[in-house]
C-alpha positions, 0 to 999 in steps of 0.5 A: 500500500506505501511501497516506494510512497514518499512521505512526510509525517508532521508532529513528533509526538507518540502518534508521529513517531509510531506512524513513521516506523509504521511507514517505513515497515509498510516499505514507505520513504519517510521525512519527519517535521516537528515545530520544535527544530531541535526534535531528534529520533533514531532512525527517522530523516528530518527536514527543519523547515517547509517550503510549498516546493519541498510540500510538493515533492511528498505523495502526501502528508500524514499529521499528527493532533498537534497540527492545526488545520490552520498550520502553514503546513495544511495551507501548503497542502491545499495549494499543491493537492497534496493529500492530507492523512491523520495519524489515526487513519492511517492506523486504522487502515492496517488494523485488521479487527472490528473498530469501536469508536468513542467520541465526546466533549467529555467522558471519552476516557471513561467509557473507553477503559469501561469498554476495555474491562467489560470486553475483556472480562468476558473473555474477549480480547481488547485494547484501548488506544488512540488519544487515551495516549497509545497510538492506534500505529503503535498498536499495529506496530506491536502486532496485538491481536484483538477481537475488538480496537476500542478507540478514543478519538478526539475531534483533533483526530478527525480533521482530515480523515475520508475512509474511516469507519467503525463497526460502532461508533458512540457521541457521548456529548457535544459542548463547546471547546477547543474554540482556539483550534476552529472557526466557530463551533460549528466546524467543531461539531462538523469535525466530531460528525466524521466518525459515523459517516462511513458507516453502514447498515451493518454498523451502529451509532450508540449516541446521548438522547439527552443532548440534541447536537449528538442527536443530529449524529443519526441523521448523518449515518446509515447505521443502527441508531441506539439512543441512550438515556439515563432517565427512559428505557430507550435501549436493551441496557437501562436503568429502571427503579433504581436498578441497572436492567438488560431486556428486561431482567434487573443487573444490579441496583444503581447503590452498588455503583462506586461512581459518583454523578449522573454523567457517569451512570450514563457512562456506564449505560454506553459502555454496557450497551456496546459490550451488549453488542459485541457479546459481553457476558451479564456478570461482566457487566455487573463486575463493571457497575460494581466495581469500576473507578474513576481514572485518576484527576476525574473528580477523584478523592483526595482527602477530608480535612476540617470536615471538608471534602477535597476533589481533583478533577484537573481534566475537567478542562472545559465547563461542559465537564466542570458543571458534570464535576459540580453536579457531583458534589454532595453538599456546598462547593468551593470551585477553582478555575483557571489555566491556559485559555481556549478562547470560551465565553465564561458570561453564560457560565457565571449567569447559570452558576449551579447555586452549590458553588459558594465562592470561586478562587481563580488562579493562571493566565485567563484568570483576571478573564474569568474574574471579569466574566464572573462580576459581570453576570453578577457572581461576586464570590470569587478571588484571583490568587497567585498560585494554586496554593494560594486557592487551596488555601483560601477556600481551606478558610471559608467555614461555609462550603463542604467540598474543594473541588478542583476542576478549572474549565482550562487547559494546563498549558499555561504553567504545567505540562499536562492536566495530570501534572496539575493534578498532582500539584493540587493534590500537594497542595491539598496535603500542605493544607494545615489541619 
């Protein structure tokens, strides 16, 4: 398929890196380039800089998440005709096996370990893989044999992709983000679209019935259409009368779920209703109600000191996954917020505040932003603090609220690496807290 293909692979990350030695195994001739001009990996040919002439001398191109559609790179592909393939695509063409595929605003992790658990407790053989951090390259590169590739994507992922189908495809959610990376929100949704227009009759679309963006999904595909509901009976795996159902016969009751929050009940409620699909055995499923927790830095615990409840949910990087982390809490909530801004709106989040949050502490690049935005929809309990440390400590004094809760509507760019490192951060913070 790329014997003798001139290629160039663009962004060296994991993903760029695997789809290079991918290619080259596949008998490609391989040029890698990365922003970062220093990048070095062994045995892979770099060029330092691109020109539209050196563009044109590629058969095509496949990028990694980190290339934008607005890099100079995309525009040089357009003016020469020069194809475009995401890493992911490129991936799942020489990945031999059923494809599950999870996209969402929020939650896409979670469901994907769900679904790896569930499938795998019931003897089959699945991986998770794609942005849940191992490329779907690296997975074909280490020759794993699976029944099913259980696939988180991110709308990144889906930029440039035009052949790739899943045998079931799931939209959990659909919120603004990423506003920094599109034109407007509607190219978002449009680029979260792609991952059933290929499908077929023979395929199916598992997708929230409760969120009308993800309800347009079935408009767009041929396959079966499964809504999901936490509320109604709409699909073979439901919840009735405080109890989690399949056809009709009862699993196990909603109590002996360790998850906190409806988003996560619905959560579940998806990766059940693919593990239904696909074969999953009833006690699997009940092994995963029962016992599945959260991932770390998803409103995980962190500790109680003087009586109030500390929470870490440092991916919640946007407000659709912020509100879900609040909805969460038992009792009253200090919320902070803050980080490297993703060009949102925070106005419609302060006039519609959820009434548990008693007071806010701000901290990072965009939080004099979020402050302004707050005292202009009225929201008059937030302060902006120098350090993360420093909102900890504030909201460790206010005597009024009964949980902390970490979950900043921002990304982590702005002082740390990624959302785990921050995680981490606050979780020594929450430590340094004196008792």
């Amino acid at each position: 398929m790329f014997e003798n293909k001139k290629v160039l692979v663009a962004g060296m990350k994991a993903s760029g890196i695997s789809a290079s030695y991918l290619l080259k195994k596949n008998g490609a001739q391989v040029f890698c380039y990365d922003d970062n001009k220093k990048i070095s990996v062994s045995g892979l040919t770099f060029i330092r800089e691109i020109t539209p002439e050196i563009v044109s001398s590629f058969d095509f191109v496949v990028v990694s998440p980190s290339i934008s559609l607005k890099h100079v790179l995309i525009k040089y592909c357009a003016e020469k005709k020069v194809k475009v393939i995401e890493e992911l695509e490129l991936g799942c063409m020489l990945l031999d096996c059923p494809k599950i595929m999870v996209t969402g605003t929020n939650g896409k992790t979670t469901v994907v370990t769900m679904i790896e658990k569930l499938l795998n407790n019931s003897g089959l053989r699945a991986r998770a893989m794609g942005n849940i951090g191992y490329p779907v390259s690296q997975i074909v590169l280490d020759g794993v044999s699976m029944d099913y590739a259980v696939i988180e994507v991110s709308s990144f992922q889906l930029e440039h992709v035009e052949r790739i189908k899943a045998h079931i495809s799931a939209i959990l959610n659909v919120a603004p983000d990423h506003l920094d990376r599109y034109d407007g929100y509607s190219d978002y949704v449009d680029t979260k679209k792609k991952i059933c227009l290929n499908q077929t009759p023979d395929d199916y679309l598992i997708f929230n019935n409760e969120d009308g963006i993800a309800r347009s999904f079935a408009l767009c595909t041929k396959a079966k259409k499964i809504p999901i509901s936490a509320t109604k009976q709409m699909s073979d795996v439901y919840i009735k009368n405080g109890y989690f159902m399949l056809k009709d016969k009862p699993l196990c009751s909603v109590k002996c779920c360790k998850l906190r929050g409806e988003h996560n009940k619905f959560n579940l409620l998806v990766a059940l209703n693919i593990g239904n699909i696909c074969g999953a055995k009833s006690d699997a499923m009940i092994k995963l109600i029962r016992e599945y927790a959260l991932l770390p830095n998803r409103i995980e615990y962190v500790s109680t000191i003087n009586g109030k409840n500390y929470y870490n949910d440092s991916k919640g990087t946007n407000m659709h996954a912020c509100r879900f982390a609040i909805e969460s809490m038992d009792g009253s909530v200090g919320l902070i917020m803050g980080g490297s801004d993703k060009n949102e709106d925070f106005c419609d989040f302060f006039e519609n505040i959820d009434e548990k949050v008693k007071y806010v502490a701000v901290t990072g690049a965009n939080a004099v932003k979020i402050f302004n935005s707050a005292m202009k929809m009225g929201f008059q309990n937030i302060v902006v603090t120098d350090t993360l440390q420093d909102a900890v400590n504030y909201l460790s004094r206010q005597k009024d609220i009964s949980n902390v809760l970490l979950s900043p509507c921002c990304a982590s760019f702005d002082r740390y690496k990624n959302y785990t490192e921050r995680g981490e951060k606050f979780k020594e913070a929450v430590y340094a807290v004196k008792i």
